[in-house]
C-alpha positions in Angstrom: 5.2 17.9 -19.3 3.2 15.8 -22.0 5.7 14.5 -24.4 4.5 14.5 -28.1 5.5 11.5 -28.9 3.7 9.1 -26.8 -0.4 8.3 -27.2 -2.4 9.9 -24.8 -5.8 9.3 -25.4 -6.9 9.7 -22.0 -6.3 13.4 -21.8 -9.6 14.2 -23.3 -11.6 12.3 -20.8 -9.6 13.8 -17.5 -12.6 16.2 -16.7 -11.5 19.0 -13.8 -8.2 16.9 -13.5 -5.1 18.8 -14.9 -2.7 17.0 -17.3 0.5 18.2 -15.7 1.3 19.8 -13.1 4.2 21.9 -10.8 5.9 19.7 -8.4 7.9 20.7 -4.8 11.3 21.7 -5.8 12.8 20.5 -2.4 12.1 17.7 0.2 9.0 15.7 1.8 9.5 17.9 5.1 9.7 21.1 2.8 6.1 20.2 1.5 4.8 19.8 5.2 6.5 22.8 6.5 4.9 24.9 4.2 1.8 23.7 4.7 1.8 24.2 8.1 3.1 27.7 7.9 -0.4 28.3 5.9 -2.8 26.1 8.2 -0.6 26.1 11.7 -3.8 25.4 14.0 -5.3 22.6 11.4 -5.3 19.1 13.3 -2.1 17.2 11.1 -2.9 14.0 13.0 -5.6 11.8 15.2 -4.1 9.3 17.8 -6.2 7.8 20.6 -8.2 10.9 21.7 -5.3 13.5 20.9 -4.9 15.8 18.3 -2.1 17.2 17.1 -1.5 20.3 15.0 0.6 20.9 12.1 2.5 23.9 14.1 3.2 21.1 17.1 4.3 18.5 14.7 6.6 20.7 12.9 8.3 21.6 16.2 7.7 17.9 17.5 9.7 16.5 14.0 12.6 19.4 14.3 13.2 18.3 17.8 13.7 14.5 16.7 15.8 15.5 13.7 17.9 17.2 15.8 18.1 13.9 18.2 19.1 11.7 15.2 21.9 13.9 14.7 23.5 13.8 18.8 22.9 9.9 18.2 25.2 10.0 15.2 23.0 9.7 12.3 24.6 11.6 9.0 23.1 12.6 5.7 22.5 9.6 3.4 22.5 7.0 6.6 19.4 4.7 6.5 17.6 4.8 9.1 15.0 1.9 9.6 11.4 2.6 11.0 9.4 -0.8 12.3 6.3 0.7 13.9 2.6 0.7 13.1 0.6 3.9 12.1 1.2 5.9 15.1 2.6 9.9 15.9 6.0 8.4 16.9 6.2 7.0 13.1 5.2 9.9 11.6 7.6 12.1 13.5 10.5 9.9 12.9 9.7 9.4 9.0 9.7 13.3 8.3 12.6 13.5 10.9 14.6 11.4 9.1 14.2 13.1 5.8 15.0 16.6 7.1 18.4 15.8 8.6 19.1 14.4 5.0 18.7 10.8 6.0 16.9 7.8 3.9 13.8 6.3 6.0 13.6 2.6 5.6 10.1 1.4 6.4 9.4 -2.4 7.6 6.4 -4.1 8.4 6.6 -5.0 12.6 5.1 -7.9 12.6 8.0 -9.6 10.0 9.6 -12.4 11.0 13.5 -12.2 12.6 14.9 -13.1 9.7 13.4 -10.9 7.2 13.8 -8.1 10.1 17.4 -9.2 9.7 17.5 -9.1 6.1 15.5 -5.8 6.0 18.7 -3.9 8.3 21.4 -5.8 6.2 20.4 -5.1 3.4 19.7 -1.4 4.1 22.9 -0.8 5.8 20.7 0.5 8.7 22.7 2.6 11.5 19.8 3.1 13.6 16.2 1.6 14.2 12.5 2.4 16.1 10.6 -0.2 17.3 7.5 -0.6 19.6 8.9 -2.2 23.1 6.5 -5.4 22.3 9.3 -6.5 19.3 11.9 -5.6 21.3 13.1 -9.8 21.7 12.8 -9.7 18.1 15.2 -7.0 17.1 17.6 -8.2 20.3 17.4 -12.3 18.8 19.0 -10.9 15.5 21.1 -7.5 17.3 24.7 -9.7 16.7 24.3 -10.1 13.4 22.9 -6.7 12.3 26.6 -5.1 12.2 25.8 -1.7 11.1 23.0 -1.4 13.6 24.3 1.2 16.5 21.4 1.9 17.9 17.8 0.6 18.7 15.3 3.2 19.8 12.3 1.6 21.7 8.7 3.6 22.3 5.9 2.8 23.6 1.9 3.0 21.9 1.7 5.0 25.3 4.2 7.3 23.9 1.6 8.5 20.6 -1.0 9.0 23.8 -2.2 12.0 26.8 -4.6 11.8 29.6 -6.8 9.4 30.6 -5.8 7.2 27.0 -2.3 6.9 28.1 -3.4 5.9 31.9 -6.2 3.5 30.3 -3.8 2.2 28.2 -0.9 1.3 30.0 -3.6 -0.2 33.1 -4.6 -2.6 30.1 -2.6 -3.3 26.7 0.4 -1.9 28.1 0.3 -4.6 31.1 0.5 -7.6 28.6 3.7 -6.3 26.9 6.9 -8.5 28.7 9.3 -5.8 30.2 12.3 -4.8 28.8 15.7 -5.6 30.5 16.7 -2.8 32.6 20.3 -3.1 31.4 19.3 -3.6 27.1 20.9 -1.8 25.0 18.2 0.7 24.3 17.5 3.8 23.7 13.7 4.7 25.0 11.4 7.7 23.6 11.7 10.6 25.3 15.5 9.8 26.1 16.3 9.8 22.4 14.2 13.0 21.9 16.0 14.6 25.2 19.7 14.5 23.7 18.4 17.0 20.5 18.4 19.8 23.2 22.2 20.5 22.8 22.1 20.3 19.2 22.1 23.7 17.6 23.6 25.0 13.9 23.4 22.9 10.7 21.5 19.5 11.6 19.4 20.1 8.7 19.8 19.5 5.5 19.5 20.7 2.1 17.7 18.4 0.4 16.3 18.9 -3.6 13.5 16.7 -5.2 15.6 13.9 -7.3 17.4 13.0 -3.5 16.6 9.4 -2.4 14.3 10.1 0.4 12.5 6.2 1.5 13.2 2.7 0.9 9.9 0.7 0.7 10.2 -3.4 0.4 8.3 -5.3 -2.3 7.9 -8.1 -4.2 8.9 -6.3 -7.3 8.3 -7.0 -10.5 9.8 -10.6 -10.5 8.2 -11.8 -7.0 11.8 -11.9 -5.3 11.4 -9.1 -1.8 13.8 -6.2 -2.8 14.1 -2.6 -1.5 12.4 0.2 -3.8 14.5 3.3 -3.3 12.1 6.2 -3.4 12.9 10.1 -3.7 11.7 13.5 -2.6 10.4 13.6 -6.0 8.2 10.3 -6.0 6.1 11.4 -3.0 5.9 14.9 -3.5 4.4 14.6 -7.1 2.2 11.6 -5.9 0.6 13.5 -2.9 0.1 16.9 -6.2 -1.0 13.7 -8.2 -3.8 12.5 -5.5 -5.2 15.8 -4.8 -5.2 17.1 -8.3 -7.6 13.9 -9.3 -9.8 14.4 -6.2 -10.9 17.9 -7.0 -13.4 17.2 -3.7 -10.5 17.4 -1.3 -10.2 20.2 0.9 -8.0 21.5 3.7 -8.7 19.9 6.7 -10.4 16.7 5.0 -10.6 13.6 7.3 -8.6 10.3 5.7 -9.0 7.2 8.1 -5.4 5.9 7.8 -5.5 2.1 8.2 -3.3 1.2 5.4 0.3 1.2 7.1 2.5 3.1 6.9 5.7 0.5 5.5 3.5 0.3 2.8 3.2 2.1 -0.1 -0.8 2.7 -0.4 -0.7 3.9 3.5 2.8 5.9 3.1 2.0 7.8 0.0 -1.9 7.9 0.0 -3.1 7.9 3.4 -0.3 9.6 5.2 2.1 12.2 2.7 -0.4 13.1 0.5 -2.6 14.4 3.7 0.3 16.1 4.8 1.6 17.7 2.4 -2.4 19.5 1.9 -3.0 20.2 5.0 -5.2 17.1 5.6 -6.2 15.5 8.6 -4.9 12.0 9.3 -6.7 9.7 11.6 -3.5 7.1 12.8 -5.0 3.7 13.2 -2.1 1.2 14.6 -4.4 -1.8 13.8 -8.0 -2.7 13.2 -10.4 -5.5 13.0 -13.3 -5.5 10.4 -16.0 -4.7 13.5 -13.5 -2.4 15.0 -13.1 -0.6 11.5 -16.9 0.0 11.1 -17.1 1.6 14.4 -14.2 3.8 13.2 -16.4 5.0 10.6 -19.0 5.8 13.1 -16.9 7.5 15.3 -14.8 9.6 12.8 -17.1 10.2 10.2 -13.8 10.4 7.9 -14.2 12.1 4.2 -11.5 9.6 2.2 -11.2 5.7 2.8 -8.8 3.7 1.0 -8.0 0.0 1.5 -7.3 -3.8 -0.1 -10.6 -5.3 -1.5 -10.3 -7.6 1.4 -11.1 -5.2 3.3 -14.5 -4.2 1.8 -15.5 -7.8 1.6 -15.4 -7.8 5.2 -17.3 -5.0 5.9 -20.3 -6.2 3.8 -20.1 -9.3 5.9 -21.2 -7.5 9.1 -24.2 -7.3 10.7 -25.6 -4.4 12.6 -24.8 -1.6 10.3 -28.4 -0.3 9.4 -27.5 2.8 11.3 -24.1 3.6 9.6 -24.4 6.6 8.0 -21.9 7.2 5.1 -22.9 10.9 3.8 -19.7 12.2 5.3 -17.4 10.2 2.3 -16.1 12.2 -0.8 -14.0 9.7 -1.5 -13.3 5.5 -1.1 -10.5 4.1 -3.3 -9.8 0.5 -3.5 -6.2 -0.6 -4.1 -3.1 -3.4 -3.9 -4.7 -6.0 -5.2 -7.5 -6.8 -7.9 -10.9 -5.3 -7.2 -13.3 -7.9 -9.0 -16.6 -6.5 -11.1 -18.7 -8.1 -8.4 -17.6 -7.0 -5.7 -17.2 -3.1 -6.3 -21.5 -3.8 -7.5 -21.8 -5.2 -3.8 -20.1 -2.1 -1.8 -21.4 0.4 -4.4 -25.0 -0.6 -3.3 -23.3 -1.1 0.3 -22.5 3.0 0.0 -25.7 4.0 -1.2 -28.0 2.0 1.0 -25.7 4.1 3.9 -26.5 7.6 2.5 -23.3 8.1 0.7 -23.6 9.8 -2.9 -20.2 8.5 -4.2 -19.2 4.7 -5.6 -15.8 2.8 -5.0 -13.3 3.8 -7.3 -10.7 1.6 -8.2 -6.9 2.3 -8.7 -3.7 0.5 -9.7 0.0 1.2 -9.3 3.0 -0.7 -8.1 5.9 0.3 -5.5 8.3 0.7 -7.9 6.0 4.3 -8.6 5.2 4.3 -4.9 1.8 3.6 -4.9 -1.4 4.5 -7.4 -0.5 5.9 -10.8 -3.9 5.4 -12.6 -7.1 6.3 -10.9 -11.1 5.7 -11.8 -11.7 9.3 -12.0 -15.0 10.4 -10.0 -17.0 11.7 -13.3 -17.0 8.4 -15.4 -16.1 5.0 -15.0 -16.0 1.9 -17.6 -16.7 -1.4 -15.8 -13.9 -3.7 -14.7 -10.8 -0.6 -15.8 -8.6 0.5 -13.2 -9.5 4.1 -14.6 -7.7 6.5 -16.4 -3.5 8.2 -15.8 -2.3 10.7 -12.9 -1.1 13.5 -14.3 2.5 13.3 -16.1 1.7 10.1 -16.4 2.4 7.6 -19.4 0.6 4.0 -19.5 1.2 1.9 -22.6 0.4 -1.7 -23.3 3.6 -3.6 -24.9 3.8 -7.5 -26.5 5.2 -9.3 -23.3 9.2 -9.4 -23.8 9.6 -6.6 -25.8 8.9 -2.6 -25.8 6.5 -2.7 -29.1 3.4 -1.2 -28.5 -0.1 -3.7 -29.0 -3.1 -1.7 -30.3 -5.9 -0.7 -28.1 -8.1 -3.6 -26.6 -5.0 -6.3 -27.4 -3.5 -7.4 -24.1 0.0 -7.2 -23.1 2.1 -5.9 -20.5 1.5 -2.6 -18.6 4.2 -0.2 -19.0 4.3 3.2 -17.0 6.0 6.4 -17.0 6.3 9.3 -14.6 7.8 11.3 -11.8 6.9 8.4 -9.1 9.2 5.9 -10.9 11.6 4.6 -8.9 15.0 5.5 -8.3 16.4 1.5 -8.6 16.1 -1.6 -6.4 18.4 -1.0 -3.8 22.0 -3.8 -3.7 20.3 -5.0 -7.0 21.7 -3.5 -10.2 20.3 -6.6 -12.7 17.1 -6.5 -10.9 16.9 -2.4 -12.1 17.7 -3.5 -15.3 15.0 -6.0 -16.0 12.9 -3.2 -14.7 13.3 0.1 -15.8 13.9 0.4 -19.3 14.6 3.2 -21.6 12.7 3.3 -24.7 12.7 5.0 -28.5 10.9 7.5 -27.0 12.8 8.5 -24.2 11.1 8.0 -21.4 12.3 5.5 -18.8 9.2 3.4 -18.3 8.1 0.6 -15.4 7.8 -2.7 -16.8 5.4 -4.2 -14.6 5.1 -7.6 -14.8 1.1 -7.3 -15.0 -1.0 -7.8 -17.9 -3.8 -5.2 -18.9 -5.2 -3.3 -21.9 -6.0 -0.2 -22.8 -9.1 1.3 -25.4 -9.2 4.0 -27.6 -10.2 6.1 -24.7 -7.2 5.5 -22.6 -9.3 3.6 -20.1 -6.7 0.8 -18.7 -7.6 -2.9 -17.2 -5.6 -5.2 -15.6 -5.8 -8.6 -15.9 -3.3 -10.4 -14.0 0.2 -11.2 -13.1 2.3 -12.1 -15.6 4.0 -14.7 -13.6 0.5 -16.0 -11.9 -0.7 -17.1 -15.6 -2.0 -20.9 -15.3 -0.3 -23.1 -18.7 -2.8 -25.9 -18.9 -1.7 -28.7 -22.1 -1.0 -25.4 -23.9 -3.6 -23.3 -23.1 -3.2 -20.1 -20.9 -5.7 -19.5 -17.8 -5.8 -16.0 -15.9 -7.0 -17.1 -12.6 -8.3 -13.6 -11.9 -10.8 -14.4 -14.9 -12.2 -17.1 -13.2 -12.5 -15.7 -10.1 -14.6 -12.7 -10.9 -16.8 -15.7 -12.3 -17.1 -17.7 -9.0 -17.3 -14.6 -7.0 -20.0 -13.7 -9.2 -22.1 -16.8 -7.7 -24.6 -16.1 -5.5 -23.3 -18.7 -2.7 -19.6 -17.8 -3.0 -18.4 -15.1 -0.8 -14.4 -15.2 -2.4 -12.1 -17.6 -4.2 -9.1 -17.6 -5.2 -7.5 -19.7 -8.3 -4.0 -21.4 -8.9 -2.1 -23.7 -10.6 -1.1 -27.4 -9.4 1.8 -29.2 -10.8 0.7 -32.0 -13.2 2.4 -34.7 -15.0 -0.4 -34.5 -18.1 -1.2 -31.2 -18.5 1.6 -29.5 -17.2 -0.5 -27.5 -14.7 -3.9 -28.0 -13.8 -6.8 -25.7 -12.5 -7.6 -25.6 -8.4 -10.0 -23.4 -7.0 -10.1 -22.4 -3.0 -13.6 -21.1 -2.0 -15.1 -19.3 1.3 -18.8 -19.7 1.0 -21.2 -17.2 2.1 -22.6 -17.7 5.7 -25.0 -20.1 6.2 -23.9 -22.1 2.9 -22.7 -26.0 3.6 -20.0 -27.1 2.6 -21.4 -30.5 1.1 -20.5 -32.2 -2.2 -23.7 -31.1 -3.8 -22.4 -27.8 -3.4 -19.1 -28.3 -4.9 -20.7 -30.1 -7.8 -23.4 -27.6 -8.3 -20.0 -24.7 -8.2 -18.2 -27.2 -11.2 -21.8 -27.2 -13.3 -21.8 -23.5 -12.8 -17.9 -23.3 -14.2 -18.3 -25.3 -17.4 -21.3 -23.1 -18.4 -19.2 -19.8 -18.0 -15.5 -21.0 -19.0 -13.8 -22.4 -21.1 -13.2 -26.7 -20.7 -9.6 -26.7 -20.5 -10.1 -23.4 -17.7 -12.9 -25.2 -15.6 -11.2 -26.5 -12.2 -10.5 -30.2 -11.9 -11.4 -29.7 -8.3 -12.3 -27.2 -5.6 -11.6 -27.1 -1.7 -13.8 -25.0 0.6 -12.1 -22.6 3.1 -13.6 -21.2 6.5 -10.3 -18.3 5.7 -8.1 -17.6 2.8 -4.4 -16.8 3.4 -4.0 -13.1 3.4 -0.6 -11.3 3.1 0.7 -8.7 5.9 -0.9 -6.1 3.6 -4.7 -8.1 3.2 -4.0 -9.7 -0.2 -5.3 -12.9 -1.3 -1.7 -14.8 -0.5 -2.1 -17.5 -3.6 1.3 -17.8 -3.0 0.5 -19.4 0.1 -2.0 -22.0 -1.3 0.5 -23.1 -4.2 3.1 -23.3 -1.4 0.6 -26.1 0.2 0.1 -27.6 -2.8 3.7 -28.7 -3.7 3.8 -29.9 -0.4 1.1 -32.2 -0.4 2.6 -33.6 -3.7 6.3 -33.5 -2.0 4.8 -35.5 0.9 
């Protein structure tokens, strides 16, 4: 419902997209179940050569609700899921929910001790892994107290036929054998002990019930777990459909982005399942193996990091790829600079596609996306425009006093995605969510943006990533839409190095484009390029080329990383 007393000048410029909309009363599995009582025979999900149907995953999800249960799972346990994209994930995530149990979703390729830190901190009474991290889970087992029992599967497991044969004759050969004596439960032994379980195992679950716990960064930088409810996902996967009018039943999304992650959870995965789309599982991918994905799939939606479209252009041998199949490619979790969306855009139309890259913006403390370029307009370098039921404002930093349009500030958001709280962290919520005069309990997100007079919003930067040079603030992001905007640089990314002088001065990290040198001349001729197009104080006092830049698990730019190397060079 549109509240009266907050500006919403984006309304007018929405197009087919409603302003508000109804939202499932009940849980996540509620949504799929009746969408698969209306499209039983539509394929739900791809996996290695098999399909499977939204009648058969229904069935496949009951059976492994009904197995969590004989293992002694209860309503309101946590139970943690550390797979890749894969059938066995999606089953246990919507299994989870409908015996009234919270899904806590980790990244498999974390370290022990975050793995550790990810069950503590969850209170996790059960976990799925892939049989590969199995030494992992077992190095940390004795000090996971709450942890009764580790279910192992198998990528063969998500497979049938000749895939599965092919599979375990290659891949599957590589992976180091389990003890015969762990304490493990595999697969299809779990699944076999939901046969006895008949009368309630599931459970009534409404839309304000916690439901997921995703782990972030948050808003202060420090890894906390985002507790999520029916509610969040249900109105995000209305949200996503209602502002792709395109989208039909059946509709193809190639599901990269994983699945502990917000963007793959809520985008690529729940909001295809909850409208009867179809969801190609991709456990990992490489950028050559991703453009032969397209090829082979010919998928209608694509949504990924801009990492991952800077790859793609780097590839050669795609004159053939033919792109007419897309309604839809979004580009998300992280900062999508001008020059690069100009690069794909022409990228999509020289491969017969009709639509151009739209950018979105959100935060895990709302899931995922909450503000969308919508596919009718677009104003260069904005994040686009509100979901629907969904507040943005732009508040002086510190406060809850709302700037004008086109002053920058912090980005504030309201809606039914917002988080629940950070889970074990009640200060942490606090600093977060905040209620203000108008009611509303609004995401302070740490990020700086603006907004204009028609409710366009752009994001600038972090907050906390701001550069304070003798006095003078520097938004790396700024400069490295300017660098990227060179015709030798392929990507950079900007941070700030302790200084006794200036407090903090201005480093820039470069990966040329192929065939470029990585010679003084070039450096100096990138410095030459800076002082004409920023300001003196901004300009960097020096620049170091990279073959790679740090990525996160997730394909960010990790400047974390490279300020981490930094201090150590000066510690050292």
């Amino acid at each position: 419902m549109i509240s009266a007393v907050v500006k919403t000048p984006w309304i007018k410029n929405l197009g087919e997209v409603p302003a508000t909309l109804d939202y499932q009363k009940g849980s996540m599995f509620d949504a799929v179940e009746a969408i698969s009582l209306k499209y039983p025979d539509y394929v739900a999900c791809d996996f290695m050569g098999r399909h499977i149907r939204y009648s058969d995953i229904v069935k496949q999800i009951d059976q492994c609700a009904r197995a969590l249960v004989a293992t002694g799972v209860k309503p309101g346990d946590r139970v943690t899921i550390c797979m890749p994209n894969a059938p066995q994930t999606v089953i246990m995530f919507y299994a989870v929910n409908m015996m009234g149990g919270i899904a806590n979703m980790i990244h498999p390729l974390s370290g022990e001790k975050e793995i550790e830190f990810y069950l503590n901190d969850s209170k996790s009474v059960a976990c799925i892994t892939l049989d590969q991290f199995y030494s992992k889970l077992e190095a940390i087992r004795h000090d996971t107290p709450e942890l009764k029992n580790l279910i192992l599967t198998s990528v063969a497991d998500g497979m049938t036929g000749i895939m599965k044969i092919g599979y375990k004759l290659t891949e599957g050969r590589k992976v180091k054998p389990v003890p015969k004596d762990a304490d493990v439960i595999w697969w299809k032994d779990f699944l076999a002990k939901g046969n006895g379980v008949s009368g309630e195992y599931r459970q009534k679950r409404v839309a304000g019930d916690p439901a997921v716990i995703l782990y972030s960064g948050g808003t202060t930088g420090t890894t906390k777990g985002i507790l999520l409810s029916n509610l969040n996902f249900n109105a995000l996967g209305a949200q996503i459909v209602a502002t792709n009018p395109m989208f039909k039943p059946g509709d193809k999304m190639l599901s990269v982005m994983p699945m502990f992650h917000g963007f793959g959870l809520g985008v690529c995965i729940h909001s295809m399942m909850m409208n009867a789309g179809r969801c190609i599982l991709i456990p990992r991918f490489t950028a050559d193996s991703y453009a032969g994905l397209l090829k082979k799939f010919k998928p209608n939606f694509i949504a990924g990091v801009p990492t991952l479209y800077e790859a793609l252009l780097r590839l050669p041998g795609l004159e053939d790829l033919d792109l007419s199949c897309l309604k839809g490619a979004f580009s998300g979790g992280d900062s999508l600079t001008i020059e690069l969306k100009k690069r794909f855009d022409a990228f999509l139309k020289d491969h017969k596609a009709t639509i151009q890259l739209r950018e979105g913006y959100g935060t895990t403390e709302c899931v995922t996306a909450s503000c969308l370029t919508p596919p009718h307009m677009s104003r260069e370098g904005s994040i686009g425009l509100p979901f629907p039921d969904t507040y943005y404002k732009i508040v002086k930093v510190g406060t809850q006093q709302e700037v004008p349009y086109n002053v920058e500030g912090e980005i504030c958001l309201s809606g039914p995605t917002v988080m629940m709280e950070y889970v074990n962290q009640p200060e942490e919520t606090a600093q977060t969510l905040k209620t203000h005069a108008d009611g509303l309990t609004w995401v302070h997100t740490g990020d700086l943006g603006t907004m204009d007079e028609d409710g366009f919003v752009y994001f600038r930067q972090r907050i906390k990533r701001m550069i304070v040079t003798s006095g003078y603030n520097v938004y790396p992001s700024r400069i490295e839409n300017i660098l990227d905007a060179h015709e030798k640089v392929h990507m950079s990314c900007v941070i700030g190095v302790k200084d006794s002088y200036k407090m903090q001065k201005v480093k820039a990290f470069i990966m040329l484009k192929p065939g470029v040198p990585k010679t003084d001349e070039v450096k100096q001729e990138l410095l030459e390029y800076c002082k004409k197009n920023v300001a003196k104080y901004a300009v960097p006092y020096d620049i170091e080329f990279r073959d790679q830049l740090p990525k996160t698990l997730v394909g960010k730019v990790a400047y974390r990383k490279l300020e981490e190397e930094e201090y150590e060079k000066q510690a050292s």
